[in-house]
C-alpha positions as CSV (number, residue, x, y, z in Angstrom):
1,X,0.0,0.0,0.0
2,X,1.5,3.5,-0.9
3,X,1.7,6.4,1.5
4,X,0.4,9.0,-1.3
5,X,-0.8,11.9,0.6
6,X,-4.3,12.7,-1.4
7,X,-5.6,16.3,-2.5
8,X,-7.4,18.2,-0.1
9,X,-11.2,19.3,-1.4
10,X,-10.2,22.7,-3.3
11,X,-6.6,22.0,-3.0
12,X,-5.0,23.1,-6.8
13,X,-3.3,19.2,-8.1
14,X,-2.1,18.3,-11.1
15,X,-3.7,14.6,-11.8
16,X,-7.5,13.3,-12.2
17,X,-8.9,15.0,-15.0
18,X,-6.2,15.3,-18.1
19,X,-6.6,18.2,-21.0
20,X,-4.8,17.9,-24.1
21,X,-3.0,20.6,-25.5
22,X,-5.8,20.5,-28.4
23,X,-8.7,20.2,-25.9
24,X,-7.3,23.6,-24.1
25,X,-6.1,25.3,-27.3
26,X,-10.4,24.7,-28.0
27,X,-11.2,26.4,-24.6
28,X,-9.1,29.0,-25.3
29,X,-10.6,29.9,-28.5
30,X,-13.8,29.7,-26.9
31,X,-12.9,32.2,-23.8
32,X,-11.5,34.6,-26.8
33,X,-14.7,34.3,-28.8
34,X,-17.3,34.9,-25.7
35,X,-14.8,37.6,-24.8
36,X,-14.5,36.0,-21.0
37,X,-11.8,37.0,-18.6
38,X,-9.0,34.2,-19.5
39,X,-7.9,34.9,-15.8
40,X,-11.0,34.5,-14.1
41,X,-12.6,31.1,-16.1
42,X,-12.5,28.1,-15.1
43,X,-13.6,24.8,-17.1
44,X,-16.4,23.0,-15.0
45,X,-15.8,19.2,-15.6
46,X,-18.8,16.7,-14.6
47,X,-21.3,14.1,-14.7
48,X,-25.0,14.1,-14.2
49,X,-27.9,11.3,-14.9
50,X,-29.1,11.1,-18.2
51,X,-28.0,9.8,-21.6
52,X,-28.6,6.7,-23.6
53,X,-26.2,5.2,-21.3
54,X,-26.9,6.5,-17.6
55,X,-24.3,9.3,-16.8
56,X,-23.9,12.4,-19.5
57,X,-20.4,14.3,-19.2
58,X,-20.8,18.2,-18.6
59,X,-18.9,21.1,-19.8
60,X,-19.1,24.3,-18.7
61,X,-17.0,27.7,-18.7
62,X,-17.8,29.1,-14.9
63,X,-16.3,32.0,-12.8
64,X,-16.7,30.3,-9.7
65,X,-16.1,27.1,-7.9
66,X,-17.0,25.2,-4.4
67,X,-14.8,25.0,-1.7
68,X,-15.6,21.5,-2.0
69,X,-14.4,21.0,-5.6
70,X,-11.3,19.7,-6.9
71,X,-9.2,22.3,-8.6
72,X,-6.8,20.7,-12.0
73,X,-4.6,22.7,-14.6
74,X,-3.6,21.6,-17.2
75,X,-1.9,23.4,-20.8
76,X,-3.3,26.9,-18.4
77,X,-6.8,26.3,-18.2
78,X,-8.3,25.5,-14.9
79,X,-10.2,22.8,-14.3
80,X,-12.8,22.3,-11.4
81,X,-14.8,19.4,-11.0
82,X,-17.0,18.5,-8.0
83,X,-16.2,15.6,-5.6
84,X,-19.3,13.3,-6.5
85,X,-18.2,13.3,-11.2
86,X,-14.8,12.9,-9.7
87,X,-15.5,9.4,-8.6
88,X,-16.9,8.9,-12.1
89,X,-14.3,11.1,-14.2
90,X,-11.0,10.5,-12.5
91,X,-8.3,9.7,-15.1
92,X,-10.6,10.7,-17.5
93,X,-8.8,12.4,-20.5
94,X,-10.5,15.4,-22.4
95,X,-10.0,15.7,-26.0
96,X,-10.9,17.9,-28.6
97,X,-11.2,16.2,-32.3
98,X,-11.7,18.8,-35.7
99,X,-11.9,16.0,-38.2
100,X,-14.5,15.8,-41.5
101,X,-17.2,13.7,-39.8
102,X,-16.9,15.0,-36.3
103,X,-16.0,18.3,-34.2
104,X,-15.5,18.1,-30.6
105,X,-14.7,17.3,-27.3
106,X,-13.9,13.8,-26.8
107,X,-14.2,11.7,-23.5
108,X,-11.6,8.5,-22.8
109,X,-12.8,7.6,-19.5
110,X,-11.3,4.5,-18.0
111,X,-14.1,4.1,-15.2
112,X,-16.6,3.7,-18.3
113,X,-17.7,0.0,-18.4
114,X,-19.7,0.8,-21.6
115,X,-20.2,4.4,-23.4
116,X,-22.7,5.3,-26.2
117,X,-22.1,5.7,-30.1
118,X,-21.9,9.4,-29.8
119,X,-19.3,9.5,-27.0
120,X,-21.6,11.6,-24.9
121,X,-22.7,9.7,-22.4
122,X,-21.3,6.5,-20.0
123,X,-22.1,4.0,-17.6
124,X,-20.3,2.9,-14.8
């Protein structure tokens, strides 16, 4: 057994929820083109019930945060995600894909057990 001290709630870490360079080059566009405060933004990360498969991820640009929630960065975009997705989205890796077929974010979530065509939503 390892002696890892673990992340307080709202404590700023670096693992849990990874962001691609192209997934936060995407948010970064996005803060420029609603003309939001780059300093201030933060990129809510969760879950909630729903879906063709249960759980549906959630993105969301947000200027505020819980005391409770987990704080990430990652390529210099923020990331906050509350305790309860966490369970659900930890090691999950966020994508962003620009291809002919398809444009968007992407979810590789290792907690999945299955995940629906789309990509959109999971279950666990």
């Amino acid at each position: 057994m390892s002696n890892t001290t673990l992340p307080q709630a709202g404590e700023m870490t670096q693992t849990g929820i990874i962001l691609t360079e192209s997934a936060a080059r995407e948010i970064r566009n996005i803060i420029q083109a609603q003309e939001l405060d780059a300093e201030k933004v933060r990129l809510r990360v969760g879950v909630k019930g729903g879906g063709c498969s249960g759980f549906s991820y959630v993105l969301d640009l947000t200027e505020s945060h819980k005391d409770t929630d987990e704080i990430f960065e990652q390529h210099g975009i923020k990331i906050v995600c509350d305790p309860k997705s966490l369970l659900y989205l930890s090691g999950t890796t966020v994508d962003f894909k620009d291809e002919i077929m398809s444009r968007g974010f992407v979810f590789k979530n290792p907690n999945a057990t299955s995940s629906c065509g789309c990509g959109s939503s999971f279950s666990a």
